[in-house]
C-alpha positions as CSV (number, residue, x, y, z in Angstrom):
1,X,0.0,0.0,0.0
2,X,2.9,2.6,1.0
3,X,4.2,2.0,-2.7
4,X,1.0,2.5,-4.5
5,X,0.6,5.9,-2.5
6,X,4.4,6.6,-3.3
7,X,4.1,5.8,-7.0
8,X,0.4,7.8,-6.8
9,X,2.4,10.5,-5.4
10,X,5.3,10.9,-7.9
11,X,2.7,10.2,-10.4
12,X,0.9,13.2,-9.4
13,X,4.4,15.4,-8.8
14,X,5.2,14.8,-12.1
15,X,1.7,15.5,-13.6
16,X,2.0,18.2,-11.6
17,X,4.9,19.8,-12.7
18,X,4.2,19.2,-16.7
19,X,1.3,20.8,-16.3
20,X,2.6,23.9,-14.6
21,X,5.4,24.2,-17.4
22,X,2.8,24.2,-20.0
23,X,0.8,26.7,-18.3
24,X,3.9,29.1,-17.1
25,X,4.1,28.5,-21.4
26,X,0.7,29.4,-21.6
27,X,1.4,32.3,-19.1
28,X,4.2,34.1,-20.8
29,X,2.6,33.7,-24.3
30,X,-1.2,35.7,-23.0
31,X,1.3,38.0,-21.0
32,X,3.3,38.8,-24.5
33,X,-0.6,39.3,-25.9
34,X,-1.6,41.3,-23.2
35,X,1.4,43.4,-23.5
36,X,1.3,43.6,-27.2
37,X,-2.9,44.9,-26.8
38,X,-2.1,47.3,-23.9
39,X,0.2,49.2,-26.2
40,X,-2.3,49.1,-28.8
41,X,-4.9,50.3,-26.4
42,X,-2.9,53.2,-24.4
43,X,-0.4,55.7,-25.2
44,X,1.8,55.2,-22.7
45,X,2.5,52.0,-20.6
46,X,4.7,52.0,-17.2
47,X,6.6,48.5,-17.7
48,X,7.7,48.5,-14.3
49,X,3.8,48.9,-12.7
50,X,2.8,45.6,-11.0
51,X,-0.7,46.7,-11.1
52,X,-0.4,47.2,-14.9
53,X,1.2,44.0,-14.8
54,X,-2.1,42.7,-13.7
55,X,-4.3,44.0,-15.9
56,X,-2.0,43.4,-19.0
57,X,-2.0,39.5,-17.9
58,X,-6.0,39.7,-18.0
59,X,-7.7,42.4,-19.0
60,X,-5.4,43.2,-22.3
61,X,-4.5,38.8,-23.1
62,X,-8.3,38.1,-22.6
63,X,-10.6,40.7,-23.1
64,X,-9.4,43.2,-25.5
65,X,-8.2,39.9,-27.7
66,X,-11.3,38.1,-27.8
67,X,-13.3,38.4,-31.6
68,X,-16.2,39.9,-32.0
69,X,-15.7,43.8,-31.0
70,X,-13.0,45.4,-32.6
71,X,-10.8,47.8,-30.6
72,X,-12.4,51.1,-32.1
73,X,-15.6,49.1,-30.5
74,X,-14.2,48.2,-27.4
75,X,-12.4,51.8,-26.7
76,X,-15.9,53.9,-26.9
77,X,-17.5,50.9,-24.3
78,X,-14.3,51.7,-22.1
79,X,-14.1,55.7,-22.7
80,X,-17.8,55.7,-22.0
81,X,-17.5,53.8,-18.8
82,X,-14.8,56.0,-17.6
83,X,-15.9,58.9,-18.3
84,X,-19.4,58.0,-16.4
85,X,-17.8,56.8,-13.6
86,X,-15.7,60.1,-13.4
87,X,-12.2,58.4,-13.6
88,X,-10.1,60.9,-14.9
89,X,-7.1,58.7,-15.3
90,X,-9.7,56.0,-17.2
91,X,-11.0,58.2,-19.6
92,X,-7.6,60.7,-19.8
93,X,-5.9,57.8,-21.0
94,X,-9.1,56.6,-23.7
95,X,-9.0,59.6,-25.0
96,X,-5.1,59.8,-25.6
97,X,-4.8,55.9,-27.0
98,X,-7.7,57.1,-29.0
99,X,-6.0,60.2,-30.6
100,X,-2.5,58.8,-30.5
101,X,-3.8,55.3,-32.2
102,X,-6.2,56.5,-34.9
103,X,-9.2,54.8,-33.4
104,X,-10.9,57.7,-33.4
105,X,-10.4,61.1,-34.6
106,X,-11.1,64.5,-33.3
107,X,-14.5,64.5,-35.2
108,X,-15.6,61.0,-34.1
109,X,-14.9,62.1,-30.3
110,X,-16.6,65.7,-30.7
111,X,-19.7,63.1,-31.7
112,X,-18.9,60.9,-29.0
113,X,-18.4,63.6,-26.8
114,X,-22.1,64.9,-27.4
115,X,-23.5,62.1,-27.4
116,X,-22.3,61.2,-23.9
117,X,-23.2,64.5,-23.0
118,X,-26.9,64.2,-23.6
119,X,-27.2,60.6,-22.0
120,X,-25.2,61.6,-18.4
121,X,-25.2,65.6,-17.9
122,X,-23.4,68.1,-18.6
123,X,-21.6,68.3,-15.1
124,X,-19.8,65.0,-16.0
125,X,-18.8,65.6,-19.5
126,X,-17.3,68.9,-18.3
127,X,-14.4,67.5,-17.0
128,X,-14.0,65.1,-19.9
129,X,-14.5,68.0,-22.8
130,X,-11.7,70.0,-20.1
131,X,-9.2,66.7,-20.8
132,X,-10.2,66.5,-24.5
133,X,-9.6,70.6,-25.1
134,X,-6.1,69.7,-23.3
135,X,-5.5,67.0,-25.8
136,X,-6.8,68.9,-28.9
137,X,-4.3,71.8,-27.8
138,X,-1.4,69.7,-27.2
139,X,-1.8,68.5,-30.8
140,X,-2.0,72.4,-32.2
141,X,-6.0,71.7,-32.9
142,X,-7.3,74.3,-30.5
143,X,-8.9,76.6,-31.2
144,X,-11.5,73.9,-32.6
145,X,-10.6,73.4,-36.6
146,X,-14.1,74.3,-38.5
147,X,-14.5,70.5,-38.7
148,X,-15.3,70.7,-35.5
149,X,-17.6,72.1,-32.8
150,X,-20.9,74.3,-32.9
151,X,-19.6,76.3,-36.0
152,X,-19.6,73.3,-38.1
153,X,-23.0,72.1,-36.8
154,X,-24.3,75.3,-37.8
155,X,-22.9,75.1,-40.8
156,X,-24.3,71.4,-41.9
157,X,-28.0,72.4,-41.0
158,X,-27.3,75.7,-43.2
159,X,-25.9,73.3,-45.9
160,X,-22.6,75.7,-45.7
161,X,-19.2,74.3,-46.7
162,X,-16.3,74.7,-44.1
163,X,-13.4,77.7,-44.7
């Protein structure tokens, strides 16, 4: 009996071990895809951060890679969702990727922007149109090019063509 529990044992050690190695395997190859996403998805990424770490081991390997939304999709779900939940650093960081990555262009998130605007108040897309303004300036887009803004919506309902 003490040999069948020994052989069970070093059965099991060995199973054990094979399959850890396959998933450390596993493990580096969704952290590589996590890593490769993240820098897809924001404009700047702390290498060093364990809690980016994290969330490049999960949230970039398993969400952001899965079919069926692409990231142009899956950026204006997350940019939304920070911005409603008033995370500065969430939707800061959306916004930049967004710019930086041509997911979305300045027009698309002036769109977006009113959009969210009309669906959760003005006092919480303040802050984000504050960040974006920062962001167009940065770029040597402020003050808004005649694509964009209340100028230009005036202009489509007047059917007048931008300067």
């Amino acid at each position: 009996m003490t040999r069948l529990v020994f052989a069970l044992s070093l059965t099991f050690a060995i199973l054990s071990a094979v399959v850890s190695g396959a998933g450390e395997s596993d493990a580096d190859e969704s952290a590589k895809q996590g890593r490769e996403m993240q820098s897809k998805v924001y404009a700047e990424i702390a290498a060093d951060d364990p809690w980016l770490r994290m969330g490049e081991e999960h949230l970039f390997a398993q969400i952001w890679t899965r079919p069926g939304l692409s990231i142009r999709d899956r950026r204006l779900i997350s940019l939304t969702a920070a911005a409603y939940a008033g995370s500065h650093e969430g939707y800061a960081s959306h916004l930049k990727g967004a710019l930086d990555h041509g997911d979305l262009s300045p027009d698309e998130l002036w769109e977006w922007l009113l959009h969210f605007t009309q669906y959760a108040g003005y006092p919480k897309a303040a802050s984000v149109w504050a960040e974006y303004r920062t962001l167009l300036a940065e770029r040597g887009l402020m003050p808004l090019p005649a694509t964009l803004g209340p100028a230009s919506d005036r202009r489509k309902l007047s059917g007048e063509s931008a300067p």
